[in-house]
C-alpha positions in Angstrom: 79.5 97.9 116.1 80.8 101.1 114.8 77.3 103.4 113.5 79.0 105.0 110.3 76.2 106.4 109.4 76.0 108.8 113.0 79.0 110.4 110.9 78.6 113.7 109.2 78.9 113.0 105.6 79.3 116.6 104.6 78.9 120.2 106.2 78.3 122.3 102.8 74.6 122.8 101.8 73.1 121.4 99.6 72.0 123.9 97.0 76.1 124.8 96.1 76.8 120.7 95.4 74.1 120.8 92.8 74.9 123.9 91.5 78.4 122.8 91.0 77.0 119.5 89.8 74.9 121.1 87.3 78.3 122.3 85.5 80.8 119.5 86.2 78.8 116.8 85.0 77.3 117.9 81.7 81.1 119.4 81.3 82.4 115.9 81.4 80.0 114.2 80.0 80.5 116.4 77.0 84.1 116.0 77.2 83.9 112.4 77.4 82.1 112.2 74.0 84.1 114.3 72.3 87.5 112.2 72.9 85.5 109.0 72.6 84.4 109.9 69.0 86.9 111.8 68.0 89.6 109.5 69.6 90.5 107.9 65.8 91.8 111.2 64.8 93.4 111.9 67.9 95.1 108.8 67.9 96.5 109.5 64.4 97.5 113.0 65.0 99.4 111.2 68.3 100.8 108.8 65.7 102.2 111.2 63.7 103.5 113.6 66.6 105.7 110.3 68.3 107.1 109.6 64.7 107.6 112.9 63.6 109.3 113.4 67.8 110.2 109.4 69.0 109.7 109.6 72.7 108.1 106.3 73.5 104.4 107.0 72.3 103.8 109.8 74.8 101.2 111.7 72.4 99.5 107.8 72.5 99.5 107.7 76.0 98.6 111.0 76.7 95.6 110.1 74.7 95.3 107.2 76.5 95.3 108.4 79.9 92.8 110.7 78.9 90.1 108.7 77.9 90.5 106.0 80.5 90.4 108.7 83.3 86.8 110.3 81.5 86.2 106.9 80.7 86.7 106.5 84.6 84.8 109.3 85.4 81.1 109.5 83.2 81.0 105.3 84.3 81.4 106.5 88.0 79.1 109.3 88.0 76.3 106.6 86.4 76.9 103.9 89.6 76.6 107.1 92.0 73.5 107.7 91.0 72.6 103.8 90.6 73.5 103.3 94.0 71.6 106.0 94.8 68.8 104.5 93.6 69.2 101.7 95.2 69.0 102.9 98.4 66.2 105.0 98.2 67.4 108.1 96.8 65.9 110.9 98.9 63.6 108.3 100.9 66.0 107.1 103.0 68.4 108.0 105.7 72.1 106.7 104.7 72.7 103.6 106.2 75.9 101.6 106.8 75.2 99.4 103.9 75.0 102.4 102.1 78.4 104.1 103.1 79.8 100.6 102.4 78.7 100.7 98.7 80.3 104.3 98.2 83.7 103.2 100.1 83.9 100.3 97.1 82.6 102.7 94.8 85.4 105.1 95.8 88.4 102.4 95.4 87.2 101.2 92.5 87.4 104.4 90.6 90.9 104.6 92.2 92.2 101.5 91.3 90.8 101.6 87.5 92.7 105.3 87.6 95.7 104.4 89.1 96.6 101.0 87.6 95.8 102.1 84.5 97.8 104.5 84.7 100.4 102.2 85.6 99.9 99.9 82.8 99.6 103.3 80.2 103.3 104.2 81.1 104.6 101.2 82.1 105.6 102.2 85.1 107.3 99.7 88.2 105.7 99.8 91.2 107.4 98.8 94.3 105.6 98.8 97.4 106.7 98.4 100.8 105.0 98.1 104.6 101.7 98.5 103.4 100.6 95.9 106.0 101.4 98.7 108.4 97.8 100.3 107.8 96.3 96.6 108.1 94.1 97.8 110.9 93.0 101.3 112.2 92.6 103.5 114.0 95.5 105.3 111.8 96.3 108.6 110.8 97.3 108.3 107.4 100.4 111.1 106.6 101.2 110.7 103.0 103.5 112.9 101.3 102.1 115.4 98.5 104.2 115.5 94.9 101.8 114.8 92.4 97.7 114.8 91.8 98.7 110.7 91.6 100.0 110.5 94.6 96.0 111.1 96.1 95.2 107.6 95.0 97.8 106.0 97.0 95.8 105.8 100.6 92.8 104.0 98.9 94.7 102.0 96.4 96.8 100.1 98.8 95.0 100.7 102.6 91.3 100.5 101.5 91.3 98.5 98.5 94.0 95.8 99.9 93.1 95.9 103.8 89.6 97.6 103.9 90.8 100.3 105.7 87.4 103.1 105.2 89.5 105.8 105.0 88.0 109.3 105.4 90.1 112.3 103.6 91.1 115.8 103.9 91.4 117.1 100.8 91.7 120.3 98.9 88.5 121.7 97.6 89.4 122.1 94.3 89.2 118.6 94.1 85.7 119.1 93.8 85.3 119.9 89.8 85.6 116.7 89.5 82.4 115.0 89.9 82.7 111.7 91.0 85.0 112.6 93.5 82.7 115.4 94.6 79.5 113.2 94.4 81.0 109.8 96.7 83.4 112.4 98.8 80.0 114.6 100.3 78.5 111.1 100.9 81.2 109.9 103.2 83.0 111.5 105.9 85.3 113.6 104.5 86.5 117.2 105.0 86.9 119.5 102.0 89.6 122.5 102.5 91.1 125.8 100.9 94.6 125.7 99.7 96.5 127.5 101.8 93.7 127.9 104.7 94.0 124.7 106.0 94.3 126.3 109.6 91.8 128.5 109.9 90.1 127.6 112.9 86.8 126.5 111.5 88.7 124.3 108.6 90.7 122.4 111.6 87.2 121.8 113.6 86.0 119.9 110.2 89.7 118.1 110.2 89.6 117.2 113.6 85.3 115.6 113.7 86.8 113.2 111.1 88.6 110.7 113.9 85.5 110.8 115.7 84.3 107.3 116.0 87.5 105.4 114.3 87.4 101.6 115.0 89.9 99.0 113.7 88.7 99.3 109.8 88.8 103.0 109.7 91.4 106.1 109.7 91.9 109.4 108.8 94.1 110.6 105.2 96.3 114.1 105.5 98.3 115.7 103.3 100.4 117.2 105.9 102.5 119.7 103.4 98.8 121.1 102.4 99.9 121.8 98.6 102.1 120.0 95.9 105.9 119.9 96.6 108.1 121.5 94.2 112.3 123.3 94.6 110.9 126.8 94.4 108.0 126.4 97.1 110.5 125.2 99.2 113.1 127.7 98.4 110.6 130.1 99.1 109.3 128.8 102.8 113.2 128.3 103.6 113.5 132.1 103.1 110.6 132.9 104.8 111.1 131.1 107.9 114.5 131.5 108.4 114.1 133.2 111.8 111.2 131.1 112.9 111.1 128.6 115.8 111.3 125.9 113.0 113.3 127.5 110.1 116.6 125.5 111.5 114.6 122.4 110.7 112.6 123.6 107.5 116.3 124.6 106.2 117.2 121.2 106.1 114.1 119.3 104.4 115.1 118.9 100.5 112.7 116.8 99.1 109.4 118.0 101.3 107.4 121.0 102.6 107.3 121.5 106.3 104.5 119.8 107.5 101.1 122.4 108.1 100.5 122.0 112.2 96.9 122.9 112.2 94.8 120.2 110.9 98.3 117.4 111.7 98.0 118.3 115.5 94.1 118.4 115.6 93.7 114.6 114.3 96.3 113.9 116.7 94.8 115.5 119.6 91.5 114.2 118.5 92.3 110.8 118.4 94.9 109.7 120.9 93.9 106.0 120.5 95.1 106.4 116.9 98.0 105.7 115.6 100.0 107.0 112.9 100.9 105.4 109.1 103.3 107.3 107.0 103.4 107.2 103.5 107.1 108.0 101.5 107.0 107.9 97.8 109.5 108.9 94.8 108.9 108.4 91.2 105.7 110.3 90.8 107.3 113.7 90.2 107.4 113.9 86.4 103.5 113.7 87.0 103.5 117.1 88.9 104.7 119.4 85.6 103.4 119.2 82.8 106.5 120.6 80.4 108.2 116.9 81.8 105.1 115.1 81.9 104.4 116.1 77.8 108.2 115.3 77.4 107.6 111.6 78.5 109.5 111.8 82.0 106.5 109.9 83.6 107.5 106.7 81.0 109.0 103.8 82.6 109.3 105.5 86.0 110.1 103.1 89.0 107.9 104.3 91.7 109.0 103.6 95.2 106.1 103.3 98.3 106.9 102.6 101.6 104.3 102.7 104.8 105.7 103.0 108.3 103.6 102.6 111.6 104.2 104.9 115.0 102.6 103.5 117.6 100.3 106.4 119.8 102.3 105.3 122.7 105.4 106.8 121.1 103.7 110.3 119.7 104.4 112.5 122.8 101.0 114.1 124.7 102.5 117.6 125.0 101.9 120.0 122.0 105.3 121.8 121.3 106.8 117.8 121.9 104.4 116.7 119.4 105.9 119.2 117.1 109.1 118.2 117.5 108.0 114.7 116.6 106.1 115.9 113.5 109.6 117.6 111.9 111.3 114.5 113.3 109.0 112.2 110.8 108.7 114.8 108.0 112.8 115.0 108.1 112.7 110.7 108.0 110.6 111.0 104.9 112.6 113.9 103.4 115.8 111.3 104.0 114.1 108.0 102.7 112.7 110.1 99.7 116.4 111.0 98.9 118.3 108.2 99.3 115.3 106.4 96.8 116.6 109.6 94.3 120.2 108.6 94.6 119.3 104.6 93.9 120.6 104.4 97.5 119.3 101.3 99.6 115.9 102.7 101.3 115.5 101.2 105.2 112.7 102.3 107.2 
């Protein structure tokens, strides 16, 4: 039986999660309270902006949105430190039992978000191949478009198949304090935009797939930052007489895929293989201007999981490469013909 606990939950010290701690949870807590009692007036001024501007209630689900995700957050922070408790608070070495309770804690705080959400903006969720992460060992590559778009791995792998899934994920992710709390608990590596391949930031990457059995993988952002036109545009220009920028030239709806921390889960776990995640529909959720405007309202958002078995991922690292682009360019294609209503086959 796989020893969960053997893993490292977290390489930061101490002293700099509490000091964080000490700012991000009296800040929410305090933000909480002041939406929650002041929500009645809020909700009118909402009222009156949709009437005085008709576009679907947005003000009121803006609102809404708000104080669910708070909401979300102050009831979170409370079980983390009841599970805590539970387990012995600084008595005790974390057991598996333990890292159990934090994994449910951890997809329950992302399915109250994300459904929610769902239900807020009546949005259509269509979901395809998720059996394809029914088992690990995986490598999760999902693309990046929208801060929504982080809930997808534990929404539909761990909370539907129990998939524990550890995460690289930026580090400003950490301000929020639930996230920061259950994410230093597990395995999980924490990275600076645009440094994810500094070498000690891939060594962290790469200790995650130590250990993976058949009910755990490994998330990635592989793009390392939020899609948008103009970050492409800019990468495109910048890379135009790189080894890759033939292939980067073509992409339209993705960022090249970062190598560094990509190729060190692979080469780390060879046993592994890989689940990638394609989704459209999330995009008004990325800008604000269209997300204020109501873009988000009645989206149709459009998932789809596909499985590459580690017997097909070549062993050599500039073939490995190749097969990277190859995916990324697979994605970039499904994610446009989903923009054009065109069928989508995997």
């Amino acid at each position: 039986m796989n020893d969960r606990s053997a893993l490292p939950a977290s390489r930061e010290p101490l002293l700099p999660q509490l000091a964080r701690r000490a700012v991000s949870i009296p800040a929410f807590l305090v933000l909480w309270l002041l939406a929650l009692l002041l929500s009645p007036l809020l909700l009118v001024v909402a009222l009156v902006l949709d009437v005085a501007r008709p576009r679907r209630f947005v003000a009121v689900r803006c609102l809404a949105i708000v104080l669910l995700y708070f909401t979300a957050e102050v009831v979170a922070v409370l079980l983390c430190f009841g599970v805590w408790l539970l387990f012995g608070g600084w008595k005790r070495h974390p057991s598996d039992a333990y890292l159990d309770r934090n994994f449910r804690l951890q997809c329950r705080w992302a399915s109250a978000i994300f459904w929610g959400g769902v239900r807020i903006f009546s949005l259509r969720v269509e979901v395809e191949g998720a059996e394809a992460a029914a088992r690990g060992p995986v490598i999760v590559f999902v693309r990046h478009v929208s801060p929504v778009d982080n809930l997808i791995p534990a929404v539909f792998l761990s909370a539907h198949h129990a998939i524990r899934l550890r995460w690289v994920m930026n580090r400003w992710l950490l301000r929020d304090p639930s996230l920061d709390i259950v994410g230093h608990r597990l395995p999980n590596a924490f990275v600076r935009n645009g440094a994810e391949d500094n070498a000690r930031q891939v060594a962290e990457v790469a200790a995650l797939a130590a250990g993976m059995t058949e009910s755990d993988g490994v998330v990635i952002f592989p793009e390392g930052t939020l899609f948008d036109a103009g970050k492409l545009r800019r990468i495109v220009e910048r890379t135009k007489d790189g080894p890759y920028g033939e292939r980067t030239a073509t992409l339209r709806n993705v960022l090249p895929p970062r190598l560094g921390g990509a190729l060190a889960l692979l080469a780390a776990a060879p046993e592994a293989d890989v689940v990638i995640c394609a989704h459209f529909g999330l995009e008004p959720a990325s800008a604000y201007r269209s997300f204020l405007r109501g873009a988000l309202i009645g989206q149709r958002v459009r998932i789809a999981f596909w499985r590459v078995s580690n017997a097909d991922i070549p062993a050599a690292n500039g073939a490995r490469i190749d097969w990277l682009y190859d995916q990324w360019q697979k994605v970039d294609d499904w994610v446009e013909s989903a923009r054009n209503g065109s069928p989508v086959t995997i």
